[in-house]
C-alpha positions in Angstrom: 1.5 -20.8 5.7 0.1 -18.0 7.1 -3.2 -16.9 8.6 -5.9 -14.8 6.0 -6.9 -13.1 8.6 -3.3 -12.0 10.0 -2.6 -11.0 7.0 -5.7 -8.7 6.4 -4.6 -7.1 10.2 -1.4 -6.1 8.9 -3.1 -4.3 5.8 -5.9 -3.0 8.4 -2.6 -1.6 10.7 -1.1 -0.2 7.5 -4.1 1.5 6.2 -4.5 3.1 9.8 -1.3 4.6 9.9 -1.5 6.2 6.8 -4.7 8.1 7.6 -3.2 8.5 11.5 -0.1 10.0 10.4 1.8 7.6 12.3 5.4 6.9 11.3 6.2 4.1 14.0 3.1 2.3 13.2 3.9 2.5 9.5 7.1 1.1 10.3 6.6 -1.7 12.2 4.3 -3.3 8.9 7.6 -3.4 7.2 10.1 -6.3 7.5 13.7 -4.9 8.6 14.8 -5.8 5.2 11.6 -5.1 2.9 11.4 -3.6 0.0 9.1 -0.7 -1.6 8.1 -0.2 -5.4 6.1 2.9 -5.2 5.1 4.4 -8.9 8.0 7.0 -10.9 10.9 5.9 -7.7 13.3 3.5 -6.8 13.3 0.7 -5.3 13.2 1.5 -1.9 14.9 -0.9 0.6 15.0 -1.3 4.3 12.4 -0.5 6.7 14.2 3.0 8.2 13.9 4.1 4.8 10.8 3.0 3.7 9.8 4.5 6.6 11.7 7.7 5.8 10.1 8.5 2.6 6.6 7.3 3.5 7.1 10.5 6.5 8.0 13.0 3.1 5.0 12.0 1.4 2.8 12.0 3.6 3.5 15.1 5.1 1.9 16.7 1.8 -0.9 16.1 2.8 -3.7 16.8 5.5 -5.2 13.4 5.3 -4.6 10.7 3.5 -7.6 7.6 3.5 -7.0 4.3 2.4 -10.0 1.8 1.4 -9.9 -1.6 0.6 -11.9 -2.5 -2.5 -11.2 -6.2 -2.9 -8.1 -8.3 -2.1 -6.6 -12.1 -3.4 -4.8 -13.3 -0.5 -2.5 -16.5 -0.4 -1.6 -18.2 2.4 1.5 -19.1 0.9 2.1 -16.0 1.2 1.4 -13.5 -1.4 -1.5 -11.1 -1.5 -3.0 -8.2 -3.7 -5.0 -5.3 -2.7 -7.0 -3.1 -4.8 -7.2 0.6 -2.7 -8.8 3.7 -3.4 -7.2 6.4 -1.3 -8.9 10.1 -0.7 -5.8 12.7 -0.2 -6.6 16.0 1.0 -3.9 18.9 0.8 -4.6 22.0 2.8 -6.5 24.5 0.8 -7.4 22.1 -1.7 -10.7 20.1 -2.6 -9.3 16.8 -2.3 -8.9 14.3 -4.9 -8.1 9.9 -5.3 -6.4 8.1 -6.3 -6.9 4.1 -7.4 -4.3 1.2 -7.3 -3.1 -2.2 -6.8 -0.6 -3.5 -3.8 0.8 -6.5 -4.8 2.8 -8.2 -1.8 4.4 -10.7 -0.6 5.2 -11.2 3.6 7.8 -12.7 5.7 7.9 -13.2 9.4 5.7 -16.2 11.3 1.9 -17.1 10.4 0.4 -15.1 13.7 2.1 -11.9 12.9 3.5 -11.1 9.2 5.3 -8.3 8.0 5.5 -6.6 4.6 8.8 -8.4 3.0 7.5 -6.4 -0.1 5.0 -4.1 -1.4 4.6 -2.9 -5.4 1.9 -0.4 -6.0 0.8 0.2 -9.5 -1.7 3.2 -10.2 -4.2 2.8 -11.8 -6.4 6.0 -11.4 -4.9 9.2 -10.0 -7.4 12.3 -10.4 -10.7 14.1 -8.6 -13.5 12.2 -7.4 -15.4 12.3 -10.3 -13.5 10.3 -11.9 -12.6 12.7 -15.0 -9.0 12.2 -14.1 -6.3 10.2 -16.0 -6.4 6.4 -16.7 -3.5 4.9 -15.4 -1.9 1.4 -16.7 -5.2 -0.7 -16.8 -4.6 -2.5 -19.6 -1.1 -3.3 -18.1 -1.6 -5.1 -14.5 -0.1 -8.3 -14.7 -2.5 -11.6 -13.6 -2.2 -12.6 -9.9 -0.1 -15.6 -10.2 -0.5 -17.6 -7.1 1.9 -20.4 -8.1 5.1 -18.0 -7.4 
């Protein structure tokens, strides 16, 4: 079992390297063997390169803010996020994007780690919201039972 509110520090930690720029921070969310579904990739697997293409990508941009809209977390260990992240590239006005984290967590209940983390976009586009629907009608129910 693990603690909620450990759990909701290790997103908190996550989400503050991301706008920091901080690849050792990112890092250390990951488990040494985690794993990373981000959208049109591979599988990525490992912490050093987890870590290694979270420092490409987010080197495109300026800054890059994560929110927290709402969250199902499991002790048992499993937990999804709903995010909406502002990007900002240099020169540009900025835009968002809108998606779902769906992890799971390994480690002890006081101080979890990412064992993995599947993001599913949902709304990629300006802040208006005139973008691109992505995969609504798609995301899977939360199953709590696995």
């Amino acid at each position: 079992m693990y603690e909620v509110e450990a759990l909701r520090a290790l997103v908190g930690r996550y989400c503050d390297a991301v706008a920091r720029f901080d690849v050792e921070a990112f890092a250390d969310t990951w488990a040494p063997d985690a794993v990373w579904h981000i959208p049109r990739g591979e599988a990525l697997r490992g912490r050093d390169a987890i870590a290694t293409r979270y420092a490409e990508i987010r080197a495109l941009y300026s800054l890059c803010v994560q929110e927290i809209l709402s969250s199902i977390v499991d002790p048992e260990g499993r937990a999804r996020w709903y995010v909406r992240e502002l990007q900002w590239r240099e020169g540009d006005a900025g835009s968002q994007l809108i998606g779902v984290y769906d992890d799971t967590f390994s480690g002890d209940a006081t101080s979890p780690r990412f064992a993995s983390r599947r993001f599913t976009l949902l709304y990629r586009g300006p802040a208006d919201l005139s973008g691109r629907l992505h995969g609504a009608s798609r995301l899977a129910a939360f199953d709590e039972s696995r």
